[in-house]
PyMOL commands that place a pseudoatom at each C-alpha (Angstrom):
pseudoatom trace, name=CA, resn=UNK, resi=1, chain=A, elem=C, hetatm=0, pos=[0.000, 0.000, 0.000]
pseudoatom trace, name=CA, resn=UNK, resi=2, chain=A, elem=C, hetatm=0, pos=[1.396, 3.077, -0.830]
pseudoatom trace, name=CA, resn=UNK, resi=3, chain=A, elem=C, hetatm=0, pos=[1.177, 6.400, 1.776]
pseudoatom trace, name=CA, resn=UNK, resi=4, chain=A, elem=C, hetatm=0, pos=[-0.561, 8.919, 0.387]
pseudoatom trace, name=CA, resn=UNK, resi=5, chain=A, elem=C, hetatm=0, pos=[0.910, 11.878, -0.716]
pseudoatom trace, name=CA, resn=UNK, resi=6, chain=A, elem=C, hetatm=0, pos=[-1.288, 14.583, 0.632]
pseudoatom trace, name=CA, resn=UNK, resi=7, chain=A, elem=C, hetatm=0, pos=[-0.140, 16.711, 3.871]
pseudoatom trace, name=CA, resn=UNK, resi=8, chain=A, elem=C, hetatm=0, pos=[-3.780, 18.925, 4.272]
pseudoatom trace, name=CA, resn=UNK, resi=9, chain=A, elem=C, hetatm=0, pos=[-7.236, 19.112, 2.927]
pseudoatom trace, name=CA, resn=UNK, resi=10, chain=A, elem=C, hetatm=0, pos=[-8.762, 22.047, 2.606]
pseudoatom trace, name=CA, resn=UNK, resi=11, chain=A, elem=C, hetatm=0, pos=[-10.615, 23.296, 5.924]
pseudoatom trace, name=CA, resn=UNK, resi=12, chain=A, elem=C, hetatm=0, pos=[-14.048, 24.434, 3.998]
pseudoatom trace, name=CA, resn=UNK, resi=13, chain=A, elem=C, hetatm=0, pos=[-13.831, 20.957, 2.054]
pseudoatom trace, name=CA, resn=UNK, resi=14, chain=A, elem=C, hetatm=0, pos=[-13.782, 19.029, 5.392]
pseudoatom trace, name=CA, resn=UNK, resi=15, chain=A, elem=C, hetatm=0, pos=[-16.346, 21.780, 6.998]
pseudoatom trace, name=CA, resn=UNK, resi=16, chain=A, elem=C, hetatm=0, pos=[-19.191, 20.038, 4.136]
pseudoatom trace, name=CA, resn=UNK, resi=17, chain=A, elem=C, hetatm=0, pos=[-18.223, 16.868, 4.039]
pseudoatom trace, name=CA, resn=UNK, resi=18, chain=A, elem=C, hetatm=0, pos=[-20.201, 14.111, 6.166]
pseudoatom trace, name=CA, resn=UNK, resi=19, chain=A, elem=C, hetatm=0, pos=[-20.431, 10.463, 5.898]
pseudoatom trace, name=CA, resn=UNK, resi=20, chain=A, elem=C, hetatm=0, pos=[-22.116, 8.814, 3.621]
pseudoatom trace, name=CA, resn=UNK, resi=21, chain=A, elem=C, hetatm=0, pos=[-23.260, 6.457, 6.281]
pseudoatom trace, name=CA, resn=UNK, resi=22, chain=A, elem=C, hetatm=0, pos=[-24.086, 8.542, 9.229]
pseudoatom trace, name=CA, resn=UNK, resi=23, chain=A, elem=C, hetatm=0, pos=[-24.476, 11.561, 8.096]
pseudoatom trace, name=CA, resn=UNK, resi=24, chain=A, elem=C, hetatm=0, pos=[-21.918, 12.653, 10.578]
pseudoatom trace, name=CA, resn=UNK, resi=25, chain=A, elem=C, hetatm=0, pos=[-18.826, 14.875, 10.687]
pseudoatom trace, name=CA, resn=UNK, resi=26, chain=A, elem=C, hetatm=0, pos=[-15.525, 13.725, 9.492]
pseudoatom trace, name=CA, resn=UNK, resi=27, chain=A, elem=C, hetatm=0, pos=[-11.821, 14.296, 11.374]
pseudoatom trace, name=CA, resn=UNK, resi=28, chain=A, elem=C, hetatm=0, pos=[-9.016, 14.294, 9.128]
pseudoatom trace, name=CA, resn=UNK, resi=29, chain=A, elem=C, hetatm=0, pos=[-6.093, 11.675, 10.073]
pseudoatom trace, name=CA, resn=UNK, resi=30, chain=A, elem=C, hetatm=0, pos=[-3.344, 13.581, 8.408]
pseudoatom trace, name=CA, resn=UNK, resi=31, chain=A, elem=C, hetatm=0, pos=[-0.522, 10.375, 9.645]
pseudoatom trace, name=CA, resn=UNK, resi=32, chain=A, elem=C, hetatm=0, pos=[-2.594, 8.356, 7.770]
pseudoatom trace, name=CA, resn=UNK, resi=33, chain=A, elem=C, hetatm=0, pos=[-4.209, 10.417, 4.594]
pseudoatom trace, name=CA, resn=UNK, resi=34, chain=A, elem=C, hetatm=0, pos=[-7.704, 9.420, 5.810]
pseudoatom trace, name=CA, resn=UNK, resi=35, chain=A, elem=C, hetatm=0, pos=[-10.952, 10.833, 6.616]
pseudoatom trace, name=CA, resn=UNK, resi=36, chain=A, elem=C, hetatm=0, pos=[-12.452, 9.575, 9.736]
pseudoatom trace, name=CA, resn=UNK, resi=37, chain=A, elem=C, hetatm=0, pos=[-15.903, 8.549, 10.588]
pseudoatom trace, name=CA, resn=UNK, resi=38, chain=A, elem=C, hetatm=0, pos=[-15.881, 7.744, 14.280]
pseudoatom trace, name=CA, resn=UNK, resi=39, chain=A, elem=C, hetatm=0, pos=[-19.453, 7.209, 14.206]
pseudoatom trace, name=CA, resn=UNK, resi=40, chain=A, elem=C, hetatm=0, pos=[-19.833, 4.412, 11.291]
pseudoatom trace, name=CA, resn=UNK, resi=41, chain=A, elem=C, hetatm=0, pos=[-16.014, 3.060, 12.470]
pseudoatom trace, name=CA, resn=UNK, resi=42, chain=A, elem=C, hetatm=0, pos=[-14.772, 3.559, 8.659]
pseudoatom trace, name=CA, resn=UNK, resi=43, chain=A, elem=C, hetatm=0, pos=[-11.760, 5.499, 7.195]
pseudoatom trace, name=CA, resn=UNK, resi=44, chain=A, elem=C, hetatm=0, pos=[-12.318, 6.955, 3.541]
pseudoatom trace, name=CA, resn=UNK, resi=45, chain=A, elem=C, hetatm=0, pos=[-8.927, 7.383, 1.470]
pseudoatom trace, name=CA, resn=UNK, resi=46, chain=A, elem=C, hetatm=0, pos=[-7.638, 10.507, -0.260]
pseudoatom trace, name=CA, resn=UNK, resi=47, chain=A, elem=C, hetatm=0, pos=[-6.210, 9.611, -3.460]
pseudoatom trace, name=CA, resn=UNK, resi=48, chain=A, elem=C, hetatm=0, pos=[-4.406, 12.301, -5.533]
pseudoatom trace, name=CA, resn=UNK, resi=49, chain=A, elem=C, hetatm=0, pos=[-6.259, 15.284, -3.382]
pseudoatom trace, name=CA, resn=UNK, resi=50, chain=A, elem=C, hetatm=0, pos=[-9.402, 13.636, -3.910]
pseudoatom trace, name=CA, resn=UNK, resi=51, chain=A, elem=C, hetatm=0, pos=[-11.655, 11.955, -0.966]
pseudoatom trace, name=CA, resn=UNK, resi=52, chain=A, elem=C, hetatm=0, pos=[-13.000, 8.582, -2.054]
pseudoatom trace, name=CA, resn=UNK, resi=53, chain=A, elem=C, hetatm=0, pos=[-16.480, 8.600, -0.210]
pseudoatom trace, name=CA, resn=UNK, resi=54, chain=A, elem=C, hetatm=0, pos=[-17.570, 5.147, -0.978]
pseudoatom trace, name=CA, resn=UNK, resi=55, chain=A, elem=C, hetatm=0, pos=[-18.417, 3.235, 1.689]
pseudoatom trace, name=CA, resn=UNK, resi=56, chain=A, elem=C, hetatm=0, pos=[-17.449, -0.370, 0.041]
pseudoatom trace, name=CA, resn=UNK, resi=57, chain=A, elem=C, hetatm=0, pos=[-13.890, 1.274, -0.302]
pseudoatom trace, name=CA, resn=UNK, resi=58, chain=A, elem=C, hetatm=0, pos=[-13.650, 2.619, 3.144]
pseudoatom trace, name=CA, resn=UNK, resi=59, chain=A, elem=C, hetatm=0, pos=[-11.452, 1.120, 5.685]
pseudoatom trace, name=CA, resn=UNK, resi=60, chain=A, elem=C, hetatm=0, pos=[-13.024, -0.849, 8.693]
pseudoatom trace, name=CA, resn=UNK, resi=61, chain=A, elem=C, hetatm=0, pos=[-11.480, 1.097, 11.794]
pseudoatom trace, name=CA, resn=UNK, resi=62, chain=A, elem=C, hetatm=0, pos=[-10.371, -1.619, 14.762]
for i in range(1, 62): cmd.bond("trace and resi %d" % i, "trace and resi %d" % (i + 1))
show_as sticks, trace
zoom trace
């Protein structure tokens, strides 16, 4: 797996985005390049800049 090569999102971006599952707020997980859903326990991927909100692709958090 390679680590993503993003250091920050955009504050407004992450202000209007919410899970797709809860409908909750997301934290950003800038170690990992991930968007966090503590609520729904998944961790959506930024690839290239871009936040891959698809719940079959998000990563189960343990």
């Amino acid at each position: 797996m390679t680590k993503p090569q993003i250091d920050m999102i955009d504050p407004h971006l992450l202000e209007i985005l919410i899970c797709p599952v809860t409908g909750g707020k997301l934290e950003y997980d800038k170690k990992a390049g991930e968007l966090i859903s503590k609520k729904a326990g998944l961790a959506y991927q930024i690839r290239d800049g871009v936040p891959i909100m698809l719940a079959d692709e998000a990563r189960q958090l343990d």
